[in-house]
PASEBA-1860 file (N, C-alpha, C; in nm, 3 decimals):
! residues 269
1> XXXXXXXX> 0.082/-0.122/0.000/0.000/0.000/0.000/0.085/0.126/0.000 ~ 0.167/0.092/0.087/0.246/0.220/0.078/0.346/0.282/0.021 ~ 0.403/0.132/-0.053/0.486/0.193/-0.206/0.366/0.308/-0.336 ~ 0.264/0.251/-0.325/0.191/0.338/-0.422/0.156/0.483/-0.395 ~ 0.114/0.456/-0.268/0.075/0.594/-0.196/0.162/0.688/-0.242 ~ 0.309/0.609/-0.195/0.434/0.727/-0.197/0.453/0.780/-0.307 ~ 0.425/0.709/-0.463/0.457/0.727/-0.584/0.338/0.872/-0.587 ~ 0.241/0.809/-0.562/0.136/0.913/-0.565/0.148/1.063/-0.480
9> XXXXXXXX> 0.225/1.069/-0.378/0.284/1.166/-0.295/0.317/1.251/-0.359 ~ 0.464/1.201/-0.431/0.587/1.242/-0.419/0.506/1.296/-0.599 ~ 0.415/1.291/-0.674/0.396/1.327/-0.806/0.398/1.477/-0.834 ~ 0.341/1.489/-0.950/0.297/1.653/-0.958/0.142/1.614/-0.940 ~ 0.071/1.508/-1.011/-0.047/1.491/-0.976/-0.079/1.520/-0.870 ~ -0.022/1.492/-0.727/-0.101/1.512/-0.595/-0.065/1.689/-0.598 ~ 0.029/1.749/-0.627/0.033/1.832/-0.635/-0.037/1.983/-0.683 ~ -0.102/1.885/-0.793/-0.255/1.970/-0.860/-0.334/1.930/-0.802
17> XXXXXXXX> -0.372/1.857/-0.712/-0.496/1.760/-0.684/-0.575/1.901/-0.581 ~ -0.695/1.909/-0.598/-0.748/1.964/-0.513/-0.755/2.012/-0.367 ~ -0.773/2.063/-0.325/-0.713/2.060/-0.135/-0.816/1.982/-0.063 ~ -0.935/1.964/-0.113/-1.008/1.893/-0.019/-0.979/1.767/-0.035 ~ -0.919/1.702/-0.167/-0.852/1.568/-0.198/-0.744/1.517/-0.124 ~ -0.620/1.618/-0.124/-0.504/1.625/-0.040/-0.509/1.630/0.084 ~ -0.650/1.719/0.186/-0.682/1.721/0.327/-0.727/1.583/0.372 ~ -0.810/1.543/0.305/-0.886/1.387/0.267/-0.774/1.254/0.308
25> XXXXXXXX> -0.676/1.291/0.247/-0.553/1.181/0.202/-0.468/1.168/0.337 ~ -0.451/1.338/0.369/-0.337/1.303/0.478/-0.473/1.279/0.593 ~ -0.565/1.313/0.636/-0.694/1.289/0.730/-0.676/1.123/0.740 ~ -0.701/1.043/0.621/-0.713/0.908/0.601/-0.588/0.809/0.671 ~ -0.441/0.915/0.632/-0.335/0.804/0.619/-0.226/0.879/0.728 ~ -0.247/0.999/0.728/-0.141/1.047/0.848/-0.045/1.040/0.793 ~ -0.027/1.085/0.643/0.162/1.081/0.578/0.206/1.239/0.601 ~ 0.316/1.213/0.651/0.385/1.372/0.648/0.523/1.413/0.591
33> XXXXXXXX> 0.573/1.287/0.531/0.666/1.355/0.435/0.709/1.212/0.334 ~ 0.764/1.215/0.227/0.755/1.114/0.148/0.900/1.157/0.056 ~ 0.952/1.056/0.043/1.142/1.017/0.017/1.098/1.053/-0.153 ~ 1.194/1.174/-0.216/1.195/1.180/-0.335/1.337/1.148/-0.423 ~ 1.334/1.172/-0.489/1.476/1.149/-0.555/1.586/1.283/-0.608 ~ 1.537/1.366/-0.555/1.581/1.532/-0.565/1.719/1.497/-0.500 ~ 1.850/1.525/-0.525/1.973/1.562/-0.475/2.015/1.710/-0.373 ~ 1.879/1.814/-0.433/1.890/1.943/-0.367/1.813/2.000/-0.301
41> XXXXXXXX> 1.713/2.062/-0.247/1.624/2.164/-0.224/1.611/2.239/-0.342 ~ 1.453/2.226/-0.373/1.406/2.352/-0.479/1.453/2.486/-0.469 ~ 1.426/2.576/-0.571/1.485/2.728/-0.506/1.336/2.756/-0.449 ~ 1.363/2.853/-0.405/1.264/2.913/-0.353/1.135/2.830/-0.263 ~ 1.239/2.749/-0.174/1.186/2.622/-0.106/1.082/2.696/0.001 ~ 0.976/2.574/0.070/0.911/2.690/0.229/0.910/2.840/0.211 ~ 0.774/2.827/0.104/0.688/2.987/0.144/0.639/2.969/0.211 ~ 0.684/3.068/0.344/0.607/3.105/0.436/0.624/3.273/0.450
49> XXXXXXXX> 0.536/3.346/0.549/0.478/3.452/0.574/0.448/3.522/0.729 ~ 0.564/3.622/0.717/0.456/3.688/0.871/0.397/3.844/0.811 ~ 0.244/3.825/0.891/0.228/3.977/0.859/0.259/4.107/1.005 ~ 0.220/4.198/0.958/0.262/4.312/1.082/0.167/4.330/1.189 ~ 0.028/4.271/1.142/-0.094/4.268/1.235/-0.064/4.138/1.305 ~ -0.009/3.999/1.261/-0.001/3.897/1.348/0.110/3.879/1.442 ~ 0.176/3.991/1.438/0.322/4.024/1.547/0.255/4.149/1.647 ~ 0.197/4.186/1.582/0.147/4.288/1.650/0.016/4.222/1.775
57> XXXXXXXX> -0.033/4.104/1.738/-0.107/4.060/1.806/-0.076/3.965/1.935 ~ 0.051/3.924/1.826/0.136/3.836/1.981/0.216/3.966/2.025 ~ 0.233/4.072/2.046/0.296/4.154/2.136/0.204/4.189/2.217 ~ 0.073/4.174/2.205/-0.051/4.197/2.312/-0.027/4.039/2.354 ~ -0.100/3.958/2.306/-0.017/3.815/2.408/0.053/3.824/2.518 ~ 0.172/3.889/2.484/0.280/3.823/2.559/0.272/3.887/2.683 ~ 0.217/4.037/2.687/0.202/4.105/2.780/0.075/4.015/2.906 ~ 0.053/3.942/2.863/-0.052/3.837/2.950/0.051/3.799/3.051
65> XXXXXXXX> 0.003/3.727/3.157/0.067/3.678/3.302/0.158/3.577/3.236 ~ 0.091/3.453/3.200/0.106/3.328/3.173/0.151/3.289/3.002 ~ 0.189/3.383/2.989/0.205/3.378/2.779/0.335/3.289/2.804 ~ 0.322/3.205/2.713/0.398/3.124/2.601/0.423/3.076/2.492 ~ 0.507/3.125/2.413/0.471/3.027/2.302/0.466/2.945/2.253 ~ 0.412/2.903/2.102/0.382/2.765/2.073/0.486/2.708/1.964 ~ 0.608/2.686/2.059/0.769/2.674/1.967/0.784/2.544/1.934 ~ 0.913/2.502/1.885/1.023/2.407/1.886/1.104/2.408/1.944
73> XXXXXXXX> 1.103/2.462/2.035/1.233/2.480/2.141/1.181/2.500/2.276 ~ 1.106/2.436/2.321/1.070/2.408/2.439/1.158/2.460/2.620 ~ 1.265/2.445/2.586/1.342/2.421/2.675/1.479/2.572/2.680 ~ 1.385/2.687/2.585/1.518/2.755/2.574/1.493/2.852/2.685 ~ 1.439/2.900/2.746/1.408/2.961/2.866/1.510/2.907/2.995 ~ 1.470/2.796/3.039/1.576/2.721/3.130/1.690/2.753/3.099 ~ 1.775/2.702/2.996/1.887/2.730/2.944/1.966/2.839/2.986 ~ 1.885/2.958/2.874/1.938/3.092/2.920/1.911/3.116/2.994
81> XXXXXXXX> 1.854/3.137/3.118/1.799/3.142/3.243/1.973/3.088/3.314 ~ 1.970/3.002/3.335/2.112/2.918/3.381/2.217/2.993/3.324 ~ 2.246/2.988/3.233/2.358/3.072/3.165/2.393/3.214/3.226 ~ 2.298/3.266/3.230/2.253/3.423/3.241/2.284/3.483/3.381 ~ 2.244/3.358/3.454/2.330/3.379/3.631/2.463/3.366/3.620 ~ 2.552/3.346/3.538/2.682/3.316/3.564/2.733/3.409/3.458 ~ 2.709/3.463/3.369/2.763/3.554/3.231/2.698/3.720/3.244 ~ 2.790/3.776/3.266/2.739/3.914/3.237/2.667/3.914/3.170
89> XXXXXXXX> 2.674/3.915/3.007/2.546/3.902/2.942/2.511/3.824/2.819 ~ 2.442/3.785/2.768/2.412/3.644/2.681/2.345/3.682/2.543 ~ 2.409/3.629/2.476/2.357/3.713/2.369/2.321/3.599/2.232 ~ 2.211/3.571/2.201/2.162/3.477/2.145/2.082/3.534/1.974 ~ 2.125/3.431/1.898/2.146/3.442/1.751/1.977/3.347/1.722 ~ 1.897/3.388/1.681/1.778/3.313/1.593/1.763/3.305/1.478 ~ 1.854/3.187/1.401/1.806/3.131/1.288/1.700/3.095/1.204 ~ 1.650/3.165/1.129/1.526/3.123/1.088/1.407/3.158/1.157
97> XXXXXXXX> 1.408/3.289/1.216/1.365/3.319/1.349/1.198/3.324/1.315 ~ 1.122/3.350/1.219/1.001/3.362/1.167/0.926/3.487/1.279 ~ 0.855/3.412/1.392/0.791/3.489/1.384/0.858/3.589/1.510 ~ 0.838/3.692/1.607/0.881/3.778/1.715/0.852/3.666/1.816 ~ 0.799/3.562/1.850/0.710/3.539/2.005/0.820/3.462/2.061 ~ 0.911/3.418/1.989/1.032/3.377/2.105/1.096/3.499/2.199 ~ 1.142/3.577/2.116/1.164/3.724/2.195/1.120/3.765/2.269 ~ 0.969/3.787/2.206/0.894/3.804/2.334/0.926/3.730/2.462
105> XXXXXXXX> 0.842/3.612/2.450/0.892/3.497/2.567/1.011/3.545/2.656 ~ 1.088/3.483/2.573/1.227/3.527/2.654/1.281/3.657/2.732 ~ 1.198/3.754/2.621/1.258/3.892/2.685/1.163/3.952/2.815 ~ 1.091/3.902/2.846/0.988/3.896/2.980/1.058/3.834/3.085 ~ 1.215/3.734/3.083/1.244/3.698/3.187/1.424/3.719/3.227 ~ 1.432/3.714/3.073/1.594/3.766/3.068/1.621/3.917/3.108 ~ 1.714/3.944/3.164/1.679/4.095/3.190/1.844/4.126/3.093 ~ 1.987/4.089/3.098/2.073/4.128/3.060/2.166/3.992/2.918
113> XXXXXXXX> 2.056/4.087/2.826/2.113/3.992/2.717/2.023/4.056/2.575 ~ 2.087/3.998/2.466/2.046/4.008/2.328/1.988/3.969/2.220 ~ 1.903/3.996/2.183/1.823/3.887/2.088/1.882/3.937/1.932 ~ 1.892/3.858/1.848/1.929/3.833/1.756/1.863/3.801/1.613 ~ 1.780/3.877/1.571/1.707/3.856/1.461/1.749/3.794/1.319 ~ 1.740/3.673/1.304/1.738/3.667/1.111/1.647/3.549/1.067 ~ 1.610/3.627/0.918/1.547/3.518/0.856/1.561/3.571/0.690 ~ 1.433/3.584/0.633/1.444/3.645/0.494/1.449/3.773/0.520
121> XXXXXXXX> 1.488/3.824/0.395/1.476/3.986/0.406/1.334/4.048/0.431 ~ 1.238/3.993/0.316/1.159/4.098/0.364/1.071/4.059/0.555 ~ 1.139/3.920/0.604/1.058/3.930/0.713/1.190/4.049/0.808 ~ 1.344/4.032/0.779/1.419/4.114/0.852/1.297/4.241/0.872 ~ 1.328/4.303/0.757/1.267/4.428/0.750/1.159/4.504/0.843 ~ 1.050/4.350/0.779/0.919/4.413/0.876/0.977/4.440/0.996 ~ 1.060/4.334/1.112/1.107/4.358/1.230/1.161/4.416/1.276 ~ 1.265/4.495/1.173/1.331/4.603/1.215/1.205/4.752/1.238
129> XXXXXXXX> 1.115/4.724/1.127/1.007/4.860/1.126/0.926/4.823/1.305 ~ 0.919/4.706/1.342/0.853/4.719/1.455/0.950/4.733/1.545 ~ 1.033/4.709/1.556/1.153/4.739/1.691/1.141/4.929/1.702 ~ 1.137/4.968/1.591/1.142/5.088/1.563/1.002/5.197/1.654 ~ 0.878/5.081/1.551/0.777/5.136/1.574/0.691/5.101/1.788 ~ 0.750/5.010/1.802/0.725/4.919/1.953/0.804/4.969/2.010 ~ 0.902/5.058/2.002/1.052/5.060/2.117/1.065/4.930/2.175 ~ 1.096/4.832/2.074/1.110/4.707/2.112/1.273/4.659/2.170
137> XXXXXXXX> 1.299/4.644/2.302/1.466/4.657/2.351/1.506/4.489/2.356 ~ 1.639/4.489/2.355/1.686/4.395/2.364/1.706/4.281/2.223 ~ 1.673/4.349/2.145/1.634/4.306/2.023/1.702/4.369/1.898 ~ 1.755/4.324/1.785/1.823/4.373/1.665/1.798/4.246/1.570 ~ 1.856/4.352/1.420/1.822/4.213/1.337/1.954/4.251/1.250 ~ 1.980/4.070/1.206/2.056/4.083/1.111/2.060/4.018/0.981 ~ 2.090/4.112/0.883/2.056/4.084/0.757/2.161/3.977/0.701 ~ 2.288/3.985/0.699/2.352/3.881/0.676/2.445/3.824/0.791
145> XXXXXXXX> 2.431/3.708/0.771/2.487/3.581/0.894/2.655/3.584/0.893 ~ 2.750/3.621/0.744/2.864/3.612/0.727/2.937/3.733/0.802 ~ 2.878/3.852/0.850/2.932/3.982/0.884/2.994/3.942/1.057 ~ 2.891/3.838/1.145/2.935/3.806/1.265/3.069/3.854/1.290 ~ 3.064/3.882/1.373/3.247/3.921/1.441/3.294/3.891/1.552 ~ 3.147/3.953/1.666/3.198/3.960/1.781/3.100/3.747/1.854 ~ 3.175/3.743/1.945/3.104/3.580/1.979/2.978/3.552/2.025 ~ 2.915/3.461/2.006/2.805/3.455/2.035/2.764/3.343/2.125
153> XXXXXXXX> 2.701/3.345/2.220/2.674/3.290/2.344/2.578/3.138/2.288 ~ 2.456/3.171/2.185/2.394/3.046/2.144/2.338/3.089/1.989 ~ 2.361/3.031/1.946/2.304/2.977/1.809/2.182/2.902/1.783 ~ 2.065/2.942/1.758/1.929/2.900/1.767/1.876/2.852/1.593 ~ 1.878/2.723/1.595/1.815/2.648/1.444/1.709/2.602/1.503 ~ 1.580/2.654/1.493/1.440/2.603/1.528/1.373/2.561/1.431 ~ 1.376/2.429/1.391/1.313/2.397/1.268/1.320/2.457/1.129 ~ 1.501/2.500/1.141/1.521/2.545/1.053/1.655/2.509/0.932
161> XXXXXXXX> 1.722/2.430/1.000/1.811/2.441/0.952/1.814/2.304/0.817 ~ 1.758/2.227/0.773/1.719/2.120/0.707/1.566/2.141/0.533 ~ 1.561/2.301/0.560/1.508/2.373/0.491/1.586/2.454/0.432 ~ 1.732/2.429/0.437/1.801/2.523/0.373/1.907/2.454/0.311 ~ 1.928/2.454/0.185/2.077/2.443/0.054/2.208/2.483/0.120 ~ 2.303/2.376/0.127/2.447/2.418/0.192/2.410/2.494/0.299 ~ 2.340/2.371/0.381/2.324/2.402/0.536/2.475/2.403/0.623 ~ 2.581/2.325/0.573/2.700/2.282/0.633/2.827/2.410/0.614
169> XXXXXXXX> 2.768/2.458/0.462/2.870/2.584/0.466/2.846/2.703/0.535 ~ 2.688/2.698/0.542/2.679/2.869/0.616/2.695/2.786/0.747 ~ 2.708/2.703/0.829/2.710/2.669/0.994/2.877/2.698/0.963 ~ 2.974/2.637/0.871/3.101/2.644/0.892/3.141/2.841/0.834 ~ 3.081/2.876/0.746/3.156/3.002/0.710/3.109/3.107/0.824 ~ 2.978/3.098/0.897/2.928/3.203/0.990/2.886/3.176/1.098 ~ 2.907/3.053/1.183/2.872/3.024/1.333/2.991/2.954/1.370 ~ 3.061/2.846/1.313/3.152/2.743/1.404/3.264/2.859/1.425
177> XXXXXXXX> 3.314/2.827/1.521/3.436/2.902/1.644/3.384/3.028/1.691 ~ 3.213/3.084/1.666/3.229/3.221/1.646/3.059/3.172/1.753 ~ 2.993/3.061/1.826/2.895/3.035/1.865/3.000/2.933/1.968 ~ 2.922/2.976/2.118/2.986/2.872/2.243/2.880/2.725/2.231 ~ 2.737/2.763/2.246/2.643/2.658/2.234/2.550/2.674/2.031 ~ 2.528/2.558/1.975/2.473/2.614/1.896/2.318/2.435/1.898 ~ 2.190/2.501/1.916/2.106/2.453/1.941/2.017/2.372/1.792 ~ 2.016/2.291/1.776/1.908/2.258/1.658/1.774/2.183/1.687
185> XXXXXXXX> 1.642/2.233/1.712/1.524/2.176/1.777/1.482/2.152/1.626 ~ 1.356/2.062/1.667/1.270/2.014/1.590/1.342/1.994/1.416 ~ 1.437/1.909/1.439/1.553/1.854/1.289/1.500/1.720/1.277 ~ 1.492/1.653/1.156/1.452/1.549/1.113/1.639/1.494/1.062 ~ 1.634/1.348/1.113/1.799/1.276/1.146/1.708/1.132/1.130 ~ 1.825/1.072/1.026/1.795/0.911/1.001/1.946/0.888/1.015 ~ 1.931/0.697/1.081/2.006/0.635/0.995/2.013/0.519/0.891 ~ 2.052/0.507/0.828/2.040/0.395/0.717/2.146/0.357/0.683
193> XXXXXXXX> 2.116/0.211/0.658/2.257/0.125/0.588/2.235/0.125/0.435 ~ 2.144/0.178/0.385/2.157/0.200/0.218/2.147/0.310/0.187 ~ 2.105/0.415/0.257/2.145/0.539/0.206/2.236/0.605/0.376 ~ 2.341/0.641/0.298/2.473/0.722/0.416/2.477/0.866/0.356 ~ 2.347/0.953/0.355/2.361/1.081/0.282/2.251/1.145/0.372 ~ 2.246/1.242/0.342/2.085/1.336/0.351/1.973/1.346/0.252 ~ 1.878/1.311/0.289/1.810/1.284/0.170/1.682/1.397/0.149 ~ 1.629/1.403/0.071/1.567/1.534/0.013/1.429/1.433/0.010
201> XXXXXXXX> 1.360/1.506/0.132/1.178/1.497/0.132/1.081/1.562/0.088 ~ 0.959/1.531/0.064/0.880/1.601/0.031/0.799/1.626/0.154 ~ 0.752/1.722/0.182/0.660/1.740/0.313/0.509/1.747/0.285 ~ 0.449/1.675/0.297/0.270/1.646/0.234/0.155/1.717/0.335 ~ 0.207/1.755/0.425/0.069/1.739/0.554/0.024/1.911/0.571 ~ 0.041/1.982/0.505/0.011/2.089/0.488/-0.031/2.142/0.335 ~ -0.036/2.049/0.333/-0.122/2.096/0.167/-0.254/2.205/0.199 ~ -0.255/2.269/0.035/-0.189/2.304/-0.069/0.011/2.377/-0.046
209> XXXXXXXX> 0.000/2.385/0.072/0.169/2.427/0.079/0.245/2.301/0.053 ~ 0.388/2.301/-0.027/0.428/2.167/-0.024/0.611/2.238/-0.029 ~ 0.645/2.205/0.096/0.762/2.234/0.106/0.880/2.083/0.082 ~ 0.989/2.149/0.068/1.086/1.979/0.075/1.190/2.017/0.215 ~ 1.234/1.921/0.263/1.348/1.943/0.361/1.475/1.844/0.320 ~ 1.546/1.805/0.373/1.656/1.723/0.459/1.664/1.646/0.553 ~ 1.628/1.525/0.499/1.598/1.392/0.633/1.764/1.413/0.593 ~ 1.800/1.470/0.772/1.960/1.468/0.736/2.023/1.339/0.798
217> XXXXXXXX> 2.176/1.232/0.713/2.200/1.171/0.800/2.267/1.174/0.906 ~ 2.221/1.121/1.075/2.304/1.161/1.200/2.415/1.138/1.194 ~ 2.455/1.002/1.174/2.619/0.976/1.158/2.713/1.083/1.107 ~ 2.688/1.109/0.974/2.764/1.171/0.938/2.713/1.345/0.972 ~ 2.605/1.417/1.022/2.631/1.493/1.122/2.708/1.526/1.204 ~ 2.692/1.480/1.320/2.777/1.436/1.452/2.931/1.437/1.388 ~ 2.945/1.339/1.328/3.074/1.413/1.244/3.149/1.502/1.261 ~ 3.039/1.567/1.114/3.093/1.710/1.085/3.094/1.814/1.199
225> XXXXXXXX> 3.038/1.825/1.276/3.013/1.884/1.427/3.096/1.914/1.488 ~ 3.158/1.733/1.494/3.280/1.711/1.613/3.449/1.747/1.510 ~ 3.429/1.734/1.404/3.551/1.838/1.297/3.590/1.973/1.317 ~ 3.444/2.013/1.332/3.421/2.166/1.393/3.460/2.178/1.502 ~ 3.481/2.098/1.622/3.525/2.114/1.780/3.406/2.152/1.791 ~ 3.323/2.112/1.778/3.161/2.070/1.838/3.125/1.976/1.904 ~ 3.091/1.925/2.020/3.045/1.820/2.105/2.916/1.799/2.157 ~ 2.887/1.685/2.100/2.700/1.665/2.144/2.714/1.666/2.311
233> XXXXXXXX> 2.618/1.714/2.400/2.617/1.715/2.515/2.450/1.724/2.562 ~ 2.324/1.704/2.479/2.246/1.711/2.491/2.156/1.643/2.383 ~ 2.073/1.545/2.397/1.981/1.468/2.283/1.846/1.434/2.308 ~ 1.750/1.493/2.270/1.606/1.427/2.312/1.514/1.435/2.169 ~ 1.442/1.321/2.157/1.335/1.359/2.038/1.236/1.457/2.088 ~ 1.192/1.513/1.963/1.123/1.640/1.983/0.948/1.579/1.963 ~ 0.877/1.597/2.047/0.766/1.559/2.018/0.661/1.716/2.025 ~ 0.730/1.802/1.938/0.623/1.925/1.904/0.513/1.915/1.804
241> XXXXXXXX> 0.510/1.821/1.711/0.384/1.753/1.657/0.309/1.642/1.670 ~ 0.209/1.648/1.700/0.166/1.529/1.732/0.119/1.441/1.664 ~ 0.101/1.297/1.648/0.159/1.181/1.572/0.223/1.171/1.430 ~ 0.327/1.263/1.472/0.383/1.240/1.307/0.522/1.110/1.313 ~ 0.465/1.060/1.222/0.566/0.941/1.166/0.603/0.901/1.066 ~ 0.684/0.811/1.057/0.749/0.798/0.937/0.681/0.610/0.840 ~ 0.604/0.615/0.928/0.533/0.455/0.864/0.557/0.424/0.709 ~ 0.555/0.545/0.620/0.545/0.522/0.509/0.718/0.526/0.413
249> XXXXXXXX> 0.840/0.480/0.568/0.975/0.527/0.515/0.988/0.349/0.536 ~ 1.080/0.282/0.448/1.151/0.156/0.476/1.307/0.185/0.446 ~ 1.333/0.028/0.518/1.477/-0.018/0.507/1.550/0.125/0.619 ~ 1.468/0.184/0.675/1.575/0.332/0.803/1.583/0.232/0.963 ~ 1.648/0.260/1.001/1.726/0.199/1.154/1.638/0.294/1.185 ~ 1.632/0.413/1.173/1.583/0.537/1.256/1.530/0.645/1.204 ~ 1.435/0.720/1.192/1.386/0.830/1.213/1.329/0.887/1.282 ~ 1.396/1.012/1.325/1.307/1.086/1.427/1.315/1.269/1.416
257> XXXXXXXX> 1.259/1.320/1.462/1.310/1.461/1.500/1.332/1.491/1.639 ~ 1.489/1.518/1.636/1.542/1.582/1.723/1.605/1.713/1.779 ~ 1.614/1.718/1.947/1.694/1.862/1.947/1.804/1.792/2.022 ~ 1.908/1.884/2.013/2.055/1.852/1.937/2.064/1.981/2.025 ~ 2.202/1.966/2.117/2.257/2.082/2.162/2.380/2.015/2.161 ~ 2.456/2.131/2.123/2.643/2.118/2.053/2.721/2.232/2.167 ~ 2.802/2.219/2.221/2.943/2.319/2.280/3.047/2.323/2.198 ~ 3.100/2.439/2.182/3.237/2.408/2.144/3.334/2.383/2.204
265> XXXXX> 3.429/2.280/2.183/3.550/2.197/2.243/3.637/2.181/2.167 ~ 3.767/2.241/2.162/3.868/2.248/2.099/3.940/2.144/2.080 ~ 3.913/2.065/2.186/4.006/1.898/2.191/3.961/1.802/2.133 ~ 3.818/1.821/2.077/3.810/1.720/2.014/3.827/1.730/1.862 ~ 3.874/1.864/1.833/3.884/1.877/1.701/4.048/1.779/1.630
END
């Protein structure tokens, strides 16, 4: 059954197929991403969108008692929290940062530290117009990742980094030696004895949107990491969606999505 399905997935047919057909399909079967034969990421991979009224609405949010948001990174509060008692001040980089409500979050409890804005340009932009327009503190954005200079306390990939083409060169040309912790939540990691690569998915469960990622492989991750004088020191699967699986993947030892926290360590390079 599920060799066909996948053929049918991974087509352009499902791709034209209607949305109530495609809502129907994943409703029925619960598929959420399906193994293609792509070597790369499309250009212009994951359209997505923030507008200025829906930032503007979580900045009323956050001002609530009890606000949180509804992340991939569960656990970054604690963290910097810990850090933050022992470091003058902490200054944290968001990759792929989408929308403001981590900032928010965070900046309600951190009192001496930096938030770090990037994503696309035109979402930079909007954020810079609201920092502007909010006297929003603690907060900056940056347009390109290669300019880094001064060090950075954590490196934040929130479901982001496996959506992006020569993910390995921008971590090596603009974060490694230049990030102490660098964090990757909600990452999709296999291993396999017939394929020893990263492999290029199709993502189905949001149709009519149809993005691709990087079922990346761990082995050779971890790796490249520990080349970098990077050291795993933290591993848990991420269960921020609920029942997503891989039923429709064969011949994998493993799939899962995980968060992944790295230090840098010079000795093991």
């Amino acid at each position: 059954m599920y060799s066909f399905l996948n053929l049918f997935l991974k087509s352009n047919i499902y791709n034209k197929s209607p949305k109530f057909i495609t809502r129907k399909i994943f409703k029925l079967f619960k598929i959420f991403f399906v193994e293609t034969n792509l070597q790369n990421l499309p250009n212009n991979n994951h359209p997505t969108k923030i507008d200025k009224s829906e930032q503007l609405q979580l900045i009323e949010k956050s001002k609530k008692q009890f606000y949180k948001p509804f992340n991939t990174c569960h656990f970054m509060l604690e963290i910097f929290s810990i850090y933050e008692s022992f470091k003058k001040k902490i200054k944290v980089l968001d990759f792929g940062a989408n929308n403001i409500d981590n900032y928010l979050y965070l900046n309600k409890y951190l009192r001496n530290w930096e938030y770090i804005y990037h994503d696309l340009s035109h979402y930079n932009n909007l954020v810079k117009n609201l920092i502007k327009e909010k006297d929003l503190k603690n907060i900056t954005v940056l347009e390109d990742c290669s300019i880094i200079k001064e060090p950075i306390d954590f490196a934040i990939f929130g479901s982001s980094i496996h959506y992006v083409n020569n993910y390995k060169q921008i971590l090596e040309k603009n974060f490694f030696h230049k990030s102490q912790y660098i964090i990757f939540s909600h990452t999709p990691f296999h291993d396999s004895e017939y394929k020893k690569n990263d492999i290029v998915v199709k993502q189905v469960n949001i149709s009519p949107v149809i993005n691709y990622a990087y079922l990346i492989y761990y082995k050779s991750f971890i790796s490249f990491m520990n080349k970098n004088g990077y050291e795993l020191i933290s591993e848990n699967k991420n269960n921020f969606i609920k029942f997503l699986n891989f039923r429709n993947f064969r011949n994998f030892n493993f799939i899962n999505f995980l968060d992944l926290i790295f230090v840098y360590n010079k000795k093991i390079i």
